[in-house]
MARPARO-467756 format. One line per field, with one value per residue (C-alpha): residue number from 1; residue in one letter; chain; x, y, z. Coordinates in nm, 4 decimals, decimal comma. Layout:
<sites>
n c(NUM_...)
res c(a_...)
chain c(A_...)
X c(X_...)
Y c(Y_...)
Z c(Z_...)
</sites>
This chain:
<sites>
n c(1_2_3_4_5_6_7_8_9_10_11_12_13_14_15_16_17_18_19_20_21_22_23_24_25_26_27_28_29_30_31_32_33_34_35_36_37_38_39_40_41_42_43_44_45_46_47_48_49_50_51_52_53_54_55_56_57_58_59_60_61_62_63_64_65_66_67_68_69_70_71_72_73_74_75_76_77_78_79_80_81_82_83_84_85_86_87_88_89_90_91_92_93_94_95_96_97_98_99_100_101_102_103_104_105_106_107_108_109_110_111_112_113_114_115_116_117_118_119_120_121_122_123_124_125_126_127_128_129_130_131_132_133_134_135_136_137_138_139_140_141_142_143_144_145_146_147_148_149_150_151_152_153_154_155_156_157_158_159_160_161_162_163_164_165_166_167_168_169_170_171_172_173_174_175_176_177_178_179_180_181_182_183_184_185_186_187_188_189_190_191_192_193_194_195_196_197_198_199_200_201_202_203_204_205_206_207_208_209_210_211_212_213_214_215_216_217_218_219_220_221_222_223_224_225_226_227_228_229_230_231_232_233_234_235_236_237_238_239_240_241_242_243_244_245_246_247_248_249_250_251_252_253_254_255_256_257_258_259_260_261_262_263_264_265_266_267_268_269_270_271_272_273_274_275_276_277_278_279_280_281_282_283_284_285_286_287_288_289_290_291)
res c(x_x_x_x_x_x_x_x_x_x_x_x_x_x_x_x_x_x_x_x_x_x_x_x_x_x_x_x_x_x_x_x_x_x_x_x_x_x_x_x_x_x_x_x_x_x_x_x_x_x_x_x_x_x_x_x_x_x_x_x_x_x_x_x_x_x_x_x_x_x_x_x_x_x_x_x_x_x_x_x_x_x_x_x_x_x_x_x_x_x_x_x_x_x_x_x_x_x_x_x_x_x_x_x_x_x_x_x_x_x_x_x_x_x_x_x_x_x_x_x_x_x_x_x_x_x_x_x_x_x_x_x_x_x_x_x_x_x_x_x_x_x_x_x_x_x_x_x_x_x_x_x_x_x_x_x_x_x_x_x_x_x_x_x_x_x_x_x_x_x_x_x_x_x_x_x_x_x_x_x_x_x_x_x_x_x_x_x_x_x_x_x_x_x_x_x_x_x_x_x_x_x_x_x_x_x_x_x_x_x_x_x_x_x_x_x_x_x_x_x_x_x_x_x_x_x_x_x_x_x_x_x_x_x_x_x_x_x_x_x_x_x_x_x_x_x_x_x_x_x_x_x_x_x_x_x_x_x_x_x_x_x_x_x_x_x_x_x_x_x_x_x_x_x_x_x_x_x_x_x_x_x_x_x_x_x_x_x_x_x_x)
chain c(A_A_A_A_A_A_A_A_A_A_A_A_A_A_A_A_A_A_A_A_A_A_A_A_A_A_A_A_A_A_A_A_A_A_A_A_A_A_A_A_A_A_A_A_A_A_A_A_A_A_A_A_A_A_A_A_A_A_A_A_A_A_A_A_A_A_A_A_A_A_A_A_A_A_A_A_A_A_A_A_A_A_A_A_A_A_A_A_A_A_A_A_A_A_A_A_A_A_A_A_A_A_A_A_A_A_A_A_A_A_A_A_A_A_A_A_A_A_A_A_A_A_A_A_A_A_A_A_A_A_A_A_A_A_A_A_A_A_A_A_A_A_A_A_A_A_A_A_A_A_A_A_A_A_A_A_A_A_A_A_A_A_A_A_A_A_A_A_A_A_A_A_A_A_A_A_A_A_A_A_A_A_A_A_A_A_A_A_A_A_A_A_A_A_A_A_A_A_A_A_A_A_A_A_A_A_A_A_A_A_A_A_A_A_A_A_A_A_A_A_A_A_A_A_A_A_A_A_A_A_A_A_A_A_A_A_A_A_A_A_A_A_A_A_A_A_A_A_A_A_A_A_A_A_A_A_A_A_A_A_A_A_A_A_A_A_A_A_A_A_A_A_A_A_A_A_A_A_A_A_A_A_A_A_A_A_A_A_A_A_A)
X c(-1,4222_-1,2878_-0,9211_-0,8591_-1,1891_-1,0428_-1,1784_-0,9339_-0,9958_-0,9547_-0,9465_-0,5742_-0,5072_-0,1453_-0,0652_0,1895_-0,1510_-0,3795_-0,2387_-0,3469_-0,7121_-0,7462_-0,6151_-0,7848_-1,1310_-1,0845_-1,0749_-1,3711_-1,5716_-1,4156_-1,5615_-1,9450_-1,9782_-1,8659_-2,0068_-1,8362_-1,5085_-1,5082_-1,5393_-1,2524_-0,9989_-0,9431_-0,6233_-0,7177_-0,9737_-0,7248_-0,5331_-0,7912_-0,8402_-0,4765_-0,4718_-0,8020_-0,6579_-0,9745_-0,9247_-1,0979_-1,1910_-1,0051_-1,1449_-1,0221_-0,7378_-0,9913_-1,0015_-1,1856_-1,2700_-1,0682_-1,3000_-1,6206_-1,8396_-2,1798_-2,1121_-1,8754_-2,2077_-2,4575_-2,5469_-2,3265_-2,4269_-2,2722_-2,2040_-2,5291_-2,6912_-2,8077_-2,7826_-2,7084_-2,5924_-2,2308_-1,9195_-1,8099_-1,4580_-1,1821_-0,8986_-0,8304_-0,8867_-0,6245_-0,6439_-0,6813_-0,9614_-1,3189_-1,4435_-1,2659_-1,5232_-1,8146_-1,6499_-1,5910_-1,9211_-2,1205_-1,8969_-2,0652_-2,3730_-2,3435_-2,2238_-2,4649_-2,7588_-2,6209_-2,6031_-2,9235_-3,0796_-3,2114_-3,2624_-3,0308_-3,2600_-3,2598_-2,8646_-2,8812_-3,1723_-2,8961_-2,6788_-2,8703_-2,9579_-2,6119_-2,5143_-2,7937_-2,7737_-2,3729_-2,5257_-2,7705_-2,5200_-2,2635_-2,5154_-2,6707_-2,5186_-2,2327_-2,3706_-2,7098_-2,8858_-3,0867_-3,4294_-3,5137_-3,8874_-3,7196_-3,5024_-3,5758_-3,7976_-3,4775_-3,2925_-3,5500_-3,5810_-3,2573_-3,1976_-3,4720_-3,3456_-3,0275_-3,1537_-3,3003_-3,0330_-2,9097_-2,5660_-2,8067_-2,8493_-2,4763_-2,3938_-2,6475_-2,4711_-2,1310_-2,0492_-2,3709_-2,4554_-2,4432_-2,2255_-1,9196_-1,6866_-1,5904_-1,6538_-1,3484_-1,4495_-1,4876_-1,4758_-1,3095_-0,9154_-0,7010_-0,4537_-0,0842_0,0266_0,1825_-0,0706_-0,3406_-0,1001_-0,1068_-0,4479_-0,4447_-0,1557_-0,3547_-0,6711_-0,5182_-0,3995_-0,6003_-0,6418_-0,8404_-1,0083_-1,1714_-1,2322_-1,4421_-1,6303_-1,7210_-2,0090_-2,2705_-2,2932_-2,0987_-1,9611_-1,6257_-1,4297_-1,5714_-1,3152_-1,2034_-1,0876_-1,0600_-1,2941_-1,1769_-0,9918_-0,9521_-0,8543_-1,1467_-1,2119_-1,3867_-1,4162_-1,2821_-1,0234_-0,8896_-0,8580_-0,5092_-0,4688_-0,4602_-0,7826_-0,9321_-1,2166_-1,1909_-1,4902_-1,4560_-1,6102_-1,6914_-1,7702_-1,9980_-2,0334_-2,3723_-2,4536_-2,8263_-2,6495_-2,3659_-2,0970_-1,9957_-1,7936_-1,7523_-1,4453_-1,3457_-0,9410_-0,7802_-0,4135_-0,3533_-0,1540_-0,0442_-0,3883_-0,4024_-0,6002_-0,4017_-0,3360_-0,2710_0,1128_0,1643_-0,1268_0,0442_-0,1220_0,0364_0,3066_0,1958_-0,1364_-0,3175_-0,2945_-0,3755_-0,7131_-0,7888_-0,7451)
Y c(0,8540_0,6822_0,5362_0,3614_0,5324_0,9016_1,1140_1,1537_1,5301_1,4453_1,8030_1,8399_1,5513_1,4846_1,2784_1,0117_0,9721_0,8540_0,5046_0,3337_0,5394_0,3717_0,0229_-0,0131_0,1120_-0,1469_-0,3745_-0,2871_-0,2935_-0,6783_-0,7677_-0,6795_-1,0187_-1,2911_-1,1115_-0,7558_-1,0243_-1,1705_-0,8221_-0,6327_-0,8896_-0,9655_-1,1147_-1,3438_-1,4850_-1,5586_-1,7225_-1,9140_-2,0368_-2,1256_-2,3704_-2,5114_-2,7611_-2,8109_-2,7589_-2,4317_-2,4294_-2,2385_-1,9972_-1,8020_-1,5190_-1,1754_-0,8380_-0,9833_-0,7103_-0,9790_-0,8230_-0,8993_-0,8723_-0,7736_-0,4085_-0,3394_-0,4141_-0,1027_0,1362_0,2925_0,6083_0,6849_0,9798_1,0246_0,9769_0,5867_0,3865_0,0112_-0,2097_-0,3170_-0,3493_-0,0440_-0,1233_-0,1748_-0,1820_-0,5388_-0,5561_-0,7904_-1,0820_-1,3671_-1,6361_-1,4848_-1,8031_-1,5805_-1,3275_-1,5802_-1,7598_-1,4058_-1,3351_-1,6395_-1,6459_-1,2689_-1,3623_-1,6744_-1,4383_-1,1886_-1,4802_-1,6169_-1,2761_-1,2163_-1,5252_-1,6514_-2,0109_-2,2574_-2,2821_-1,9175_-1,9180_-2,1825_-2,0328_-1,7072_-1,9482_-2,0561_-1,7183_-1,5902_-1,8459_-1,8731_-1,4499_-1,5075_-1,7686_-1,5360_-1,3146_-1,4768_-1,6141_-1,2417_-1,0926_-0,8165_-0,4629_-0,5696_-0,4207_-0,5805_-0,5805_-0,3641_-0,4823_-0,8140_-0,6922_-0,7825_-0,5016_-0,3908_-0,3973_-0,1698_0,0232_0,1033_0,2325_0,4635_0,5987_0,6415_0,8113_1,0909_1,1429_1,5217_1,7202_1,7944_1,4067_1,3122_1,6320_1,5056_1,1320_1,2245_1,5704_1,6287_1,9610_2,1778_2,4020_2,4205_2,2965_1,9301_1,9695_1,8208_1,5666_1,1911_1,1078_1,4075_1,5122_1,7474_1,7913_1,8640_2,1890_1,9315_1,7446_2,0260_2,1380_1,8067_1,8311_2,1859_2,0616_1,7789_1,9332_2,2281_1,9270_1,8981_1,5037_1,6128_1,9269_1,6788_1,4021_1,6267_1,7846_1,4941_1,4048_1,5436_1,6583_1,9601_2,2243_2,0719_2,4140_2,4823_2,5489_2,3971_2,4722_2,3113_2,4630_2,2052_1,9129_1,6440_1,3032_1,0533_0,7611_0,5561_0,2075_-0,1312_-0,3353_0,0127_0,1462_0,2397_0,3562_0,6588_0,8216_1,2310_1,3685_1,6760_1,9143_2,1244_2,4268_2,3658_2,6852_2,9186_2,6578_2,6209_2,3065_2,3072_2,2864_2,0479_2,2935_2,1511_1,8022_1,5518_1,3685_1,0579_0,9733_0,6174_0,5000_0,2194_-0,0942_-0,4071_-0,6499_-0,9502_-1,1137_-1,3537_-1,3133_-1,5233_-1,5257_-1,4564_-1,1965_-0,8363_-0,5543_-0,2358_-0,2292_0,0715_0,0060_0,3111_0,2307_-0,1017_0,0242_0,2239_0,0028)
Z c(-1,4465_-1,1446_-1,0517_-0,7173_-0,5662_-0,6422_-0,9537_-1,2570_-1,3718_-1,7704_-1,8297_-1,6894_-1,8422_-1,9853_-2,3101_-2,0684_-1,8213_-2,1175_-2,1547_-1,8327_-1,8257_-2,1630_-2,1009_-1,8048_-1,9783_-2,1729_-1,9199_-1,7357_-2,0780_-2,1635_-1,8351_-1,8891_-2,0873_-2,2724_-2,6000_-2,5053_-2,4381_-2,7892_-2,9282_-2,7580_-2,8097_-3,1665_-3,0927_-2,8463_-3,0995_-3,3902_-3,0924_-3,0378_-3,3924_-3,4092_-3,0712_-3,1641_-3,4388_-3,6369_-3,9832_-4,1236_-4,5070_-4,7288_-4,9122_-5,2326_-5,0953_-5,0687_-4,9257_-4,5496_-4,2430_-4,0387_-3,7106_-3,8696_-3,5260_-3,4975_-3,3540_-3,6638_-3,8971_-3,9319_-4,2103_-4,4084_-4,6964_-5,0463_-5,2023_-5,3246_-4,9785_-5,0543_-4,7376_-4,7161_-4,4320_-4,4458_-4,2841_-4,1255_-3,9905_-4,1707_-3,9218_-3,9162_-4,3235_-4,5146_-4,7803_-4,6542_-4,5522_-4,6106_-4,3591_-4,0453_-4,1171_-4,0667_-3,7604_-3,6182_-3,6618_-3,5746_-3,2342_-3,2227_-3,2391_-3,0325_-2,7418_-2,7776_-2,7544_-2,4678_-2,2920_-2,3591_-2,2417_-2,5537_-2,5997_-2,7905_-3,0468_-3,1465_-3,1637_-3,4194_-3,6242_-3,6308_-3,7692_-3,9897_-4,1573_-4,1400_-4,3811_-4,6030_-4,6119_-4,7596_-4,9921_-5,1196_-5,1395_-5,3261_-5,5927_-5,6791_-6,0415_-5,9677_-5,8974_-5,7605_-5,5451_-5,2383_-5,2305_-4,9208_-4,9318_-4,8573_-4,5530_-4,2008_-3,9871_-3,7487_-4,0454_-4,2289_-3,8996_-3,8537_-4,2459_-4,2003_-3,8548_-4,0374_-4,3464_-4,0827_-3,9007_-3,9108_-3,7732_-3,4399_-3,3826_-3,4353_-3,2044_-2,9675_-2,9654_-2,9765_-2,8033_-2,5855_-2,7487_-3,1370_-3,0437_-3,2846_-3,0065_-2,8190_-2,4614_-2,2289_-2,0285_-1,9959_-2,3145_-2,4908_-2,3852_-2,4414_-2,7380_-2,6828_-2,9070_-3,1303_-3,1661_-3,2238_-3,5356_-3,6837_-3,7004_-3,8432_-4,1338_-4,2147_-4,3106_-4,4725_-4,7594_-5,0385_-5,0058_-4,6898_-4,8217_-5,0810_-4,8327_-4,6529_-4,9297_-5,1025_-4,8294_-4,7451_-5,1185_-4,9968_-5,2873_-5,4729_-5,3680_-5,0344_-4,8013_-4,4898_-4,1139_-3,8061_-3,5375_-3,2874_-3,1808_-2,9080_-2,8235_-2,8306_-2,5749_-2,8040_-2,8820_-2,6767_-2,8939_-2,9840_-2,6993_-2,6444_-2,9954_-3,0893_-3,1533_-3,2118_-3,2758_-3,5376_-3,5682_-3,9015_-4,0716_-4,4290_-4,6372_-4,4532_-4,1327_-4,1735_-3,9827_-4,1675_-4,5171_-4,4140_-4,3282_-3,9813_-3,9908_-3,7538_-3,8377_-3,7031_-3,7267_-3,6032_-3,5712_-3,8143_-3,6760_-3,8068_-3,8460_-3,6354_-3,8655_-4,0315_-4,4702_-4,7232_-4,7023_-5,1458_-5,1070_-5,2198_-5,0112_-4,9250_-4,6093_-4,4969_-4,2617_-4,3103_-4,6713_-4,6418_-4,4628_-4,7543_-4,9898)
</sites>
């Protein structure tokens, strides 16, 4: 990585240096396009909404993602290892209007059309399936199950790249190699000794312990340790958050049976998509996520 032409060695990198690295990231990424605009500033959309005067519908006061944009959609696994596309980011998530989520997302898609070159006509075919998809939605019975004979190809495509993917292809996408370690480097920091022992003390809790051993159909009482740590340069409207990477051992550390981990953690701040001001939902924002 680059800062006023000379090269930023990340690997000396202190805690007080990380903030303008990150914001200006961000930046650079907002600038590639309109669509990678609307996507990094979440704020700046619900702004948007606010001055624009026009008179939004209101729907009934439920759980939205509040960021619903197209790169926060992708597939998502249970428990048992089923795989269906959903919403995949919950930072933003409070009760309020469910008609931000499809504004959020049709301006998404709109961006992503026109950044792409695709004619006018295409955008408003999008449209067009984007709501009738929520219609169908909304009319199925509770606790169905989509049809995936009906899905679209990519959409099929990408469920069975996802049902194949293995520890080696996650290691491959996220820390260039499988060995139980996070190399340092542009995208990967280093911790501060107080931060490296928060990470130890909060996967030595059982909350954690069970977290981590519920996927992956690990064993209930396997045990679990943290083989390494680092901060993670990840994302565009959260950059400037705090973010880590946490690789874990889980039982023997057999990466073929599921005993390495690749574990994701996010700050939580206050959502900037608007609620529903007599909606009850936890102060706390990490709890608020979770719920």
């Amino acid at each position: 990585m680059k800062k006023n032409s000379r090269t930023v060695h990340t690997t000396k990198l202190k805690p007080a240096d990380r903030q303008p690295i990150l914001e200006e990231r961000r930046r650079l990424k907002m600038a590639t396009s309109a669509h990678a605009y609307v996507r990094g500033n979440t704020i700046k959309f619900y702004e948007w909404l606010e001055g624009a005067g026009s008179k939004l519908p209101q729907g009934p006061p439920v759980w939205i993602c509040g960021d619903c944009h197209a790169g926060n959609l992708g597939p998502v696994a249970d428990v048992k290892g089923s795989v269906e596309i959903e919403i995949r980011d919950m930072d933003q998530t409070v009760i309020g209007n469910p008609v931000h989520d499809l504004v959020r997302l049709a301006l998404s898609l709109a961006t992503a059309a026109r950044g792409s070159d695709l004619p006018g006509v295409t955008t408003a075919q999008m449209m067009e399936q984007m709501v009738e998809g929520y219609q169908q939605a909304l009319a199925a019975q509770s606790g169905h199950k989509q049809n995936k004979e009906n899905l679209a190809q990519p959409v099929k495509l990408m469920m069975k790249q996802a049902l194949h993917r293995k520890w080696r292809h996650l290691a491959a996408e996220r820390i260039d190699n499988v060995r139980p370690n996070i190399p340092r480097g542009k995208r990967f920091w280093p911790l501060t000794r107080q931060e490296s022992s928060e990470m130890e003390r909060l996967f030595k809790s059982e909350e954690a312990r069970r977290l981590v051993t519920s996927l992956h159909n690990r064993g209930n009482h396997d045990d679990v340790s943290v083989l390494d740590a680092a901060y993670w340069m990840k994302g565009c409207s959260s950059l400037g958050r705090l973010r880590y990477a946490v690789l874990l051992q889980v039982g023997d550390g057999d990466h073929r049976d599921g005993g390495l981990c690749l574990m994701d953690i996010k700050e939580a701040v206050q959502a900037a998509a608007p609620r529903y001001s007599r909606a009850r939902m936890p102060r706390d924002n990490a709890q608020r996520v979770v719920e």
